[in-house]
C-alpha positions in Angstrom: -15.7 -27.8 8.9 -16.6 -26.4 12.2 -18.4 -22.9 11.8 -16.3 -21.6 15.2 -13.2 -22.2 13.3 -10.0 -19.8 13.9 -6.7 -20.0 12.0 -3.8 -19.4 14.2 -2.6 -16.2 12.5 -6.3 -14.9 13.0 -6.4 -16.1 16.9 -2.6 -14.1 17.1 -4.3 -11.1 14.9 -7.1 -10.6 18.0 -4.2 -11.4 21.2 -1.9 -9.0 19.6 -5.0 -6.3 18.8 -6.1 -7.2 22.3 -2.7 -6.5 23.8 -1.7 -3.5 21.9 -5.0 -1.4 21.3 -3.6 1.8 19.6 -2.4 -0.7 16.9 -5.1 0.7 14.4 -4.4 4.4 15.1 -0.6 3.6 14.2 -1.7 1.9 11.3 -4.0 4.9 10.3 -1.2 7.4 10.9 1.6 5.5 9.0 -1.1 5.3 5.4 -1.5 8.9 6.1 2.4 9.5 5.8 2.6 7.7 2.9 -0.3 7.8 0.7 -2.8 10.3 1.8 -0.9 13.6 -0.1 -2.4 16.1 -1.2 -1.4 16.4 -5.2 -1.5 19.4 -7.1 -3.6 19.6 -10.0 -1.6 22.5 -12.1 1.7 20.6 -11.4 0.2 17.6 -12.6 -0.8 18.7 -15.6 2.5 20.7 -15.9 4.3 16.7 -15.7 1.9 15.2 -18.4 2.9 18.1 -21.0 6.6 17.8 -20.2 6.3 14.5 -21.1 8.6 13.2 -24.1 7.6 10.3 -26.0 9.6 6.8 -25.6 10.5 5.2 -28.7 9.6 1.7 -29.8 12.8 0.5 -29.7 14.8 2.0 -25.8 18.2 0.8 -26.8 18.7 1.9 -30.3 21.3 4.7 -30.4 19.8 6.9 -32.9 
């Protein structure tokens, strides 16, 4: 196998990144919107203690 070898989704991965430079920030911005949140400790812990046991068993009635 050649060592200069590019797959076609990796050559279309640099002419897009070329073409569209801020690609990266946007990228950056939308993880930030969705996963970097700030979570609060106390209400955390308030979750965990409100917390009710599941039973072995979900659909039995009693």
């Amino acid at each position: 196998m050649a060592k200069n070898y590019e797959s076609e989704i990796t050559q279309f991965l640099k002419k897009y990144k070329t073409e569209h430079p801020d690609t990266e920030t946007r990228q950056r911005e939308g993880r930030g919107r969705l996963w970097d949140k700030y979570v609060d400790p106390e209400l955390q812990e308030g979750y965990r203690a409100g917390r009710v046991a599941q039973k072995p068993y979900v659909y039995q009635t009693n």
